[in-house]
N, C-alpha and C positions, 0 to 999 in steps of 0.2 A: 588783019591780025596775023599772026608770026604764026600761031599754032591752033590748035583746035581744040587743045585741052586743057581747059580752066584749071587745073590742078598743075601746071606747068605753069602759068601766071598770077598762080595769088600766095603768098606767104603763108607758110604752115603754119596751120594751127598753133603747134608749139612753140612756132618762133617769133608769135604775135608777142609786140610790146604790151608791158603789163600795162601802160596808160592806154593802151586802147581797150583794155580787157574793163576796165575802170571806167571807161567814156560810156561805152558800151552797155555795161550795165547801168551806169547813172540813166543814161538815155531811154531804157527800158526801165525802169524804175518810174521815172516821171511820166512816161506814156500811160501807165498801168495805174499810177494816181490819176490822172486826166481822165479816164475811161471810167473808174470805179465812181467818182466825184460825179458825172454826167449822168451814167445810171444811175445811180443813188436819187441826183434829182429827178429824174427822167421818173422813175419808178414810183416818185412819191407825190408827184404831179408838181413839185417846184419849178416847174421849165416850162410849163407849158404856153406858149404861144398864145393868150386871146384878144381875138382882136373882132370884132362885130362886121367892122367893113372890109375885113380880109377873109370871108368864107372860105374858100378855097385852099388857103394854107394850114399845112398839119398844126391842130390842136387850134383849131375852131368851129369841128363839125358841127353842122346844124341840128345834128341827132342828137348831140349832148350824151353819147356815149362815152365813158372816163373810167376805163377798170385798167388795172397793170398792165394787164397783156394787152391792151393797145397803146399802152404809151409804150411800152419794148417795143413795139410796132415800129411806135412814130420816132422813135432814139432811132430803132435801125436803117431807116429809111432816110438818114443823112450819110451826104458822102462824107465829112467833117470825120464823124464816128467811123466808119470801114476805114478810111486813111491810119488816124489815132489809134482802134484795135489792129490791123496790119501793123505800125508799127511796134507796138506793145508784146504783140506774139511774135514777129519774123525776127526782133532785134534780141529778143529772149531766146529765142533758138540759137541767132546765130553765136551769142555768149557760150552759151550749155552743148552745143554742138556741131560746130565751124566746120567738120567738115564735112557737113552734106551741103556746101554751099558750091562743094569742089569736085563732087561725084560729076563722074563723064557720061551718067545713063539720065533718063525722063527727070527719076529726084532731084537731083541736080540740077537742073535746069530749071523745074518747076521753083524752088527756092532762089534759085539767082534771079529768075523773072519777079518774083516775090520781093528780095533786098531791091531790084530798081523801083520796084512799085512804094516802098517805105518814101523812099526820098522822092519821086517824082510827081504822087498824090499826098503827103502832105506839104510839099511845097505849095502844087496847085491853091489845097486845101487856104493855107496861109495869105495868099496870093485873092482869092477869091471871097472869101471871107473880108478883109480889112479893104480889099479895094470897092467891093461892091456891096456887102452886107451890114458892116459892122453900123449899128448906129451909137454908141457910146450911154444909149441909157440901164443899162444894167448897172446892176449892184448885189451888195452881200455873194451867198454861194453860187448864186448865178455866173455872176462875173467872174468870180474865181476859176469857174468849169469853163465860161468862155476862154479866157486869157490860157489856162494848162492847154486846151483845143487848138487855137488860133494862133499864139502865139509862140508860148514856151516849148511846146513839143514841135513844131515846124523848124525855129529854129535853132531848135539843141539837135532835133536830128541831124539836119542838113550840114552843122558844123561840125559832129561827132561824123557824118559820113568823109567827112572831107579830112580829119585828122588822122581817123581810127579807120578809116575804108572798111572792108580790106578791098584792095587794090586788083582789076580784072575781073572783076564778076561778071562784066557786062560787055553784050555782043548786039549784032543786029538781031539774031534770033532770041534774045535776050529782052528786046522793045518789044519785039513782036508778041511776044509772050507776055509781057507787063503791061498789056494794054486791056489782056481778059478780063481780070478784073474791075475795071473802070467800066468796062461797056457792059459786064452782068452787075456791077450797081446800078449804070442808068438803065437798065432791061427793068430792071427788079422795082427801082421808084419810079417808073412812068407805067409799069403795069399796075403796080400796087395805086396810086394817084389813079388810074382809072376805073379800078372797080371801088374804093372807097370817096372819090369828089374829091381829094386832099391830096398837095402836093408837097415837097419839103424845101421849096427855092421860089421866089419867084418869076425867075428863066425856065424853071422846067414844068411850070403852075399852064400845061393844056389849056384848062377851062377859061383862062384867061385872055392867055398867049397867041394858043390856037397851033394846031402841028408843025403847019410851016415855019415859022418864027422860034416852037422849040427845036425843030429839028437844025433847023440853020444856025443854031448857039451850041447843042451839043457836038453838030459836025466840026464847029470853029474849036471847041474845044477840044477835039481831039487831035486838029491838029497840031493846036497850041501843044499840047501832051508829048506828043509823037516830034517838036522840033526841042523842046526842053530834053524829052528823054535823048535825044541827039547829043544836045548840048554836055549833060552829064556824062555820057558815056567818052565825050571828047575830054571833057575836063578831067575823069576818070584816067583816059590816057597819057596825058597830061602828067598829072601826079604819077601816074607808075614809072614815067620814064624819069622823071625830077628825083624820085627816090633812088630811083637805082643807080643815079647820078651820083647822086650824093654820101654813095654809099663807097665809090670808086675808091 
């Protein structure tokens, strides 16, 4: 990198294009319907998972406990949802107040590790979901909450990241930081899956799997994370230098 100070490589605030200001908020709009839609079913038990020969998976306990505050439980305990609310809130920030994306102190930083984390866990999210999850039997509001989940929010973000950026947010100290939260959701659902019997994936389903076999899929995932988050922040360079080209 040329300099040290993020506020030296990203377009001001004020001198963002108003279609990105447009993108931006479309993009946060639609994250915040996905989220609201999922809880709602989440809440009213329209989602719940049963399945007799699948114990082990959220929203099949053999306790037959079923009150709200365990399905808020079991909504939270998907990475799908921390991706989808990270973007819904970090992309609403960055619309309503751009520039703490640019501040040279911790805030700053902690929010620029936050913008990689939008695009780099719901991409996953996307990526993970339809290549290994999806089975195509839903229907009615279900479907709907998958598809805003899986597909419509992974990729309007990714595209709204790439039109609307903003451009330099992202550094190595920038990965390193976007990777916290990824690894205190997997803390969080493989702690939580151990004191309750129930998991929320069946890659990360212990009781099934067994440690070593989950641990060997989350390590692959991260590194998977850690060459993607590479990637964007190349691609990221990429565009900054493209634009400033074209600005000649």
């Amino acid at each position: 990198m040329t300099t040290l100070d993020p506020a030296a490589r990203v377009t001001p605030a004020g001198a963002r294009p108003r279609y990105a200001t447009v993108l931006l908020t479309a993009n946060a709009a639609i994250a915040w319907a996905g989220v609201a839609i999922s809880l709602t079913l989440a809440l009213t038990g329209n989602n719940k998972h049963l399945d007799a020969a699948d114990p082990t998976q959220i929203g099949n306990l053999a306790s037959g406990v079923d009150t709200p505050l365990e399905r808020f439980f079991d909504w939270l305990s998907y990475f799908t949802i921390w991706s989808n609310v990270l973007v819904a809130v970090v992309v609403t920030v960055l619309v309503a107040r751009p520039a703490l994306f640019v501040r040279t102190d911790r805030v700053g930083a902690i929010w620029r590790a936050l913008r990689l984390d939008t695009v780099l866990m719901i991409i996953v999210t996307g990526l993970v979901y339809n290549l290994l999850l999806a089975t195509g039997t839903l229907t009615g509001w279900p479907l709907v909450s998958t598809t805003f989940l899986h597909v419509v929010t992974p990729i309007l973000t990714t595209v709204v990241w790439l039109v609307a950026g903003p451009r330099g947010l992202f550094g190595v100290r920038t990965i390193a930081g976007a990777l916290v939260v990824p690894v205190v959701y997997l803390v969080w659902a493989l702690a939580r899956g151990a004191v309750i019997g129930a998991y929320p994936y069946p890659f990360l389903d212990v009781a099934v799997k067994g440690y070593p076999s989950v641990v060997a899929f989350v390590a692959g995932l991260l590194v998977f994370a850690v060459l993607l988050a590479l990637l964007l922040w190349a691609v990221d360079v990429g565009l900054r230098r493209l634009t400033r080209h074209g600005r000649h």
